[in-house]
C-alpha positions in Angstrom: 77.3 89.0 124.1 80.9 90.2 123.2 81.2 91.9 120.2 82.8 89.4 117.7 85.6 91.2 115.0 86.6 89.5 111.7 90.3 90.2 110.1 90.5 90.4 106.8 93.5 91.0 104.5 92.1 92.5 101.3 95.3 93.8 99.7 99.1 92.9 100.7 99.8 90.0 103.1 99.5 91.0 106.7 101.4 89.6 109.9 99.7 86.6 111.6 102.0 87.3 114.5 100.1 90.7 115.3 96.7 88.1 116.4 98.0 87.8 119.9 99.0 91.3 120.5 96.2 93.0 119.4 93.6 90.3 121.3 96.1 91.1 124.5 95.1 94.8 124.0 91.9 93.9 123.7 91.3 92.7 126.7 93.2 95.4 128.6 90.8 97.7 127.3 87.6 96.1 127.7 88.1 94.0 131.0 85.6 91.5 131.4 83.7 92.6 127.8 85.9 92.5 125.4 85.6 91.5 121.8 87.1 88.4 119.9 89.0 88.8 117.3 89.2 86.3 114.4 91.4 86.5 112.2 91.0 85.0 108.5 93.3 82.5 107.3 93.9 84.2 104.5 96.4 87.0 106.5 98.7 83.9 106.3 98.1 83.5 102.9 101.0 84.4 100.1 100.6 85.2 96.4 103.3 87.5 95.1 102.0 91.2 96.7 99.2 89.6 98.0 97.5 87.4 100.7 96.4 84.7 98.3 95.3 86.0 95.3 92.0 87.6 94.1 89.9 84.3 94.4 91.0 84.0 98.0 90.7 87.4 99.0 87.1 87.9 97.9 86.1 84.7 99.3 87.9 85.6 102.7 85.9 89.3 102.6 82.4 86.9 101.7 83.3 84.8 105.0 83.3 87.6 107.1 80.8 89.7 105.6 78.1 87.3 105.0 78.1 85.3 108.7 75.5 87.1 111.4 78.1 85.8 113.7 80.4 88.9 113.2 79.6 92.3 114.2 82.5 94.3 111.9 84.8 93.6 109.6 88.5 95.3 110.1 91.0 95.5 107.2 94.3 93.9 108.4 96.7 96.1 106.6 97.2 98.7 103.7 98.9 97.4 100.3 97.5 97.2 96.8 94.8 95.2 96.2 91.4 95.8 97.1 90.0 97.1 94.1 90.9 93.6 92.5 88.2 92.5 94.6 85.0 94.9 94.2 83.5 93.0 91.3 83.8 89.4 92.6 82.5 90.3 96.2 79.4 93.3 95.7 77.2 90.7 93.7 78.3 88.3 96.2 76.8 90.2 99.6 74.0 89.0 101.5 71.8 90.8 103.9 73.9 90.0 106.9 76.9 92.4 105.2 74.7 95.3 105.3 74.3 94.8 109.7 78.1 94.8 110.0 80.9 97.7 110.8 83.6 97.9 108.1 87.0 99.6 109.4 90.1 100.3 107.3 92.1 103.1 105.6 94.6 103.3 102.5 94.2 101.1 100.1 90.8 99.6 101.5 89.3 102.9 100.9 88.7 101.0 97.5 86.1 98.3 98.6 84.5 101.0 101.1 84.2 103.8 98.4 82.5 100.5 96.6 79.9 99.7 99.7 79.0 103.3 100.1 77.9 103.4 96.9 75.6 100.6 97.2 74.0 101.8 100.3 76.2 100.8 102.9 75.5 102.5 106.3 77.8 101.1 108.8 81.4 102.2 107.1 84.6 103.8 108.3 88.1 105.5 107.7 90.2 104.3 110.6 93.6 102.4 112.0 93.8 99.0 111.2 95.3 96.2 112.6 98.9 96.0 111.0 99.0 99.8 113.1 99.9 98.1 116.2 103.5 97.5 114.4 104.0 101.3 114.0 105.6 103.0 116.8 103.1 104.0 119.2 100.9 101.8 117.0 98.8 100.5 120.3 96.8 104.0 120.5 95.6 103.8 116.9 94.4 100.1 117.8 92.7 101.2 120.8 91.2 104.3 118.4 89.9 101.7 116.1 88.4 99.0 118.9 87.1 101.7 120.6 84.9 102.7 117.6 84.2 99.2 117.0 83.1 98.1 120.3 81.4 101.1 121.8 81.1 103.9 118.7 83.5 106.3 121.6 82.7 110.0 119.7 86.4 110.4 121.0 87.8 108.0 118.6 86.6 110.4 115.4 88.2 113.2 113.6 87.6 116.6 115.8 86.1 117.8 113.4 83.1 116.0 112.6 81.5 117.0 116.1 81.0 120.8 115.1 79.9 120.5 111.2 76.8 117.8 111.4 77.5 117.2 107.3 77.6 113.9 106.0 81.2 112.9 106.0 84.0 110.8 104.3 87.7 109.7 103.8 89.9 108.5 101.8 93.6 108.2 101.0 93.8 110.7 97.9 95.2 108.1 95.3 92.9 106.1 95.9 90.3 108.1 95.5 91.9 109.4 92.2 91.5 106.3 90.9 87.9 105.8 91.6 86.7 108.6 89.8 85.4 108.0 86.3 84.5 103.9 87.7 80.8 102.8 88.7 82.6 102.6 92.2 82.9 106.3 93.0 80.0 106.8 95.5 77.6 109.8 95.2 79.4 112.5 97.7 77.1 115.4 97.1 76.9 117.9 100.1 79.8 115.6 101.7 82.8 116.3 103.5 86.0 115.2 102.0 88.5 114.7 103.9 91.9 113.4 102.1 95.0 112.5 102.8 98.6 110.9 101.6 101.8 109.4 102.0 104.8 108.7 100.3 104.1 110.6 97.4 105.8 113.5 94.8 104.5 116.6 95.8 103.9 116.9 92.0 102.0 113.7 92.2 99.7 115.1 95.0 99.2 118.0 93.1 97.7 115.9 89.9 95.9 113.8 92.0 94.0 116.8 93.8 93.5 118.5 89.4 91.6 114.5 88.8 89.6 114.6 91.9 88.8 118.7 92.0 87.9 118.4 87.9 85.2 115.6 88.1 82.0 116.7 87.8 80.7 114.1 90.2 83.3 116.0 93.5 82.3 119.5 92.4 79.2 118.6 94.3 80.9 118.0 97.6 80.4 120.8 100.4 83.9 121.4 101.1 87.4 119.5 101.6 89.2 119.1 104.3 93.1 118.5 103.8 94.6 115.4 105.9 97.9 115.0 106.0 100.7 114.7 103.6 104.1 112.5 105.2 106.8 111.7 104.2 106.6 113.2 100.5 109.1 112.1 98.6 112.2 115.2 97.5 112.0 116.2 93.9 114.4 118.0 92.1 114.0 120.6 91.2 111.5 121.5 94.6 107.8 121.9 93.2 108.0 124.9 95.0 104.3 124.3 96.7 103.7 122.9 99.5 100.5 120.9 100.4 98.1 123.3 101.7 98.8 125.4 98.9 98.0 123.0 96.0 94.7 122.1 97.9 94.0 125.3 98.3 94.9 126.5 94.1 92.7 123.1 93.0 89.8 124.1 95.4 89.4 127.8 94.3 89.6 126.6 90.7 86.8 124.4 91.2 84.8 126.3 93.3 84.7 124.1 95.9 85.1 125.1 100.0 88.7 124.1 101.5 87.6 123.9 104.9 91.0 123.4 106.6 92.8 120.3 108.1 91.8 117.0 108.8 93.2 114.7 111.7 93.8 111.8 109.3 96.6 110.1 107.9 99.2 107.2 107.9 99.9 107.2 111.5 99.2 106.8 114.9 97.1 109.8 115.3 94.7 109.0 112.2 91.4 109.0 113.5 87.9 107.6 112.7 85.6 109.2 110.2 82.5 107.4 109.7 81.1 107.7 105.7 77.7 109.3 106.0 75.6 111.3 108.2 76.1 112.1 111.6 74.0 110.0 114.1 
């Protein structure tokens, strides 16, 4: 049976009009297998920011989570909004949720910081479907259905095959902001992997003091540094560069910088599954 792939936009309206391409790619890749992909009418949906607004979300995200009929659930797009939606969908999941895959990045590290916390096994940082717009966008897609369909070990970040540690990623202001909320998921003896875009260099900086301070990250077994684009000039220059911020915050904190991380908001970002290896 082909793998069936739900679309959900949990945070800024996406673009229906990527439906076509991305199924065309689809079946490119997987000739005579490959998976359907549905997506929600909610994409379509406008509210302000958002596609529809809270109510319609978290009811879109229940669709897809809660029917045995899909087999993943794939973030359509980035933009503000997912945390609006922890608290109306976690006491809202049924036992199917907990058999599906859950793929997104940015802003949807919000809800999947959220599942990993309540035991969620089957959750990843990864391209999502609004990619296929970028320039080069198709190889991110194919990254991302490639995990989906088949779990292809050369869809994840290079890393993860020589350091068998449990593992996770997360845009770092996003992140930020889960710390000191019941959404932050236990990370001990994890892998962090972080990344950013479009931010102050001073703003990366402060966001690296609020995740390096909490008590609850000083437990993680290292961090690894995605990367940084397009951050934003500031006058006067902060006069540190990424890598050397990362580095200041982890030595004050005592925790390991373990190097780079082959993430980030781009065609090359790469899949990190949350957890354990295997």
């Amino acid at each position: 049976m082909a793998c069936r792939i739900g679309v959900v936009a949990t945070g800024s309206r996406g673009d229906p009009t990527v439906a076509a391409d991305v199924q065309a790619l689809a079946e490119r890749l997987f000739p005579g297998r490959a998976p359907e992909i549905l997506f929600h009418p909610n994409s379509a949906l406008v509210s302000g920011h958002f596609a529809g607004d809270d109510a319609a979300r978290a009811q879109a995200f229940l669709d897809v989570a809660n029917d045995p009929g899909f087999d993943a659930l794939w973030v359509a797009r980035g933009g503000y909004g997912a945390c609006r939606l922890i608290e109306k969908v976690l006491p809202e999941l049924k036992p199917a949720a907990r058999e599906k895959a859950y793929l997104g990045y940015s802003d949807a590290g919000s809800l999947l910081g959220a599942l990993y916390g309540q035991g969620f096994e089957h959750l990843a940082h990864g391209p999502m479907v609004q990619d296929i717009r970028r320039k080069g966008g198709e190889a991110a897609v194919a990254r991302a259905l490639s995990w989906l369909v088949d779990r292809s070990p050369e869809a994840l970040e290079p890393s993860l095959a020589e350091d068998a540690r449990p593992a996770v990623a997360f845009n770092l202001t996003i992140l930020a902001h889960l710390v000191g909320t019941p959404w932050l998921p236990d990370l001990d003896g994890h892998v962090l992997m972080v990344e950013e875009v479009s931010e102050y260099m001073y703003r990366i900086d402060r966001d690296l003091f609020q995740v390096t301070s909490s008590p609850a990250l000083r437990r993680i077994a290292g961090l690894r540094l995605g990367r940084c684009s397009d951050i934003v000039p500031n006058d006067p220059d902060f006069g540190l560069d990424e890598v050397e911020v990362a580095r200041s915050w982890c030595s004050r904190a005592g925790i390991a910088y373990l190097g780079r991380a082959d993430v980030g908001h781009d065609i090359d970002n790469k899949v990190v599954p949350f957890g354990p290896r295997g």
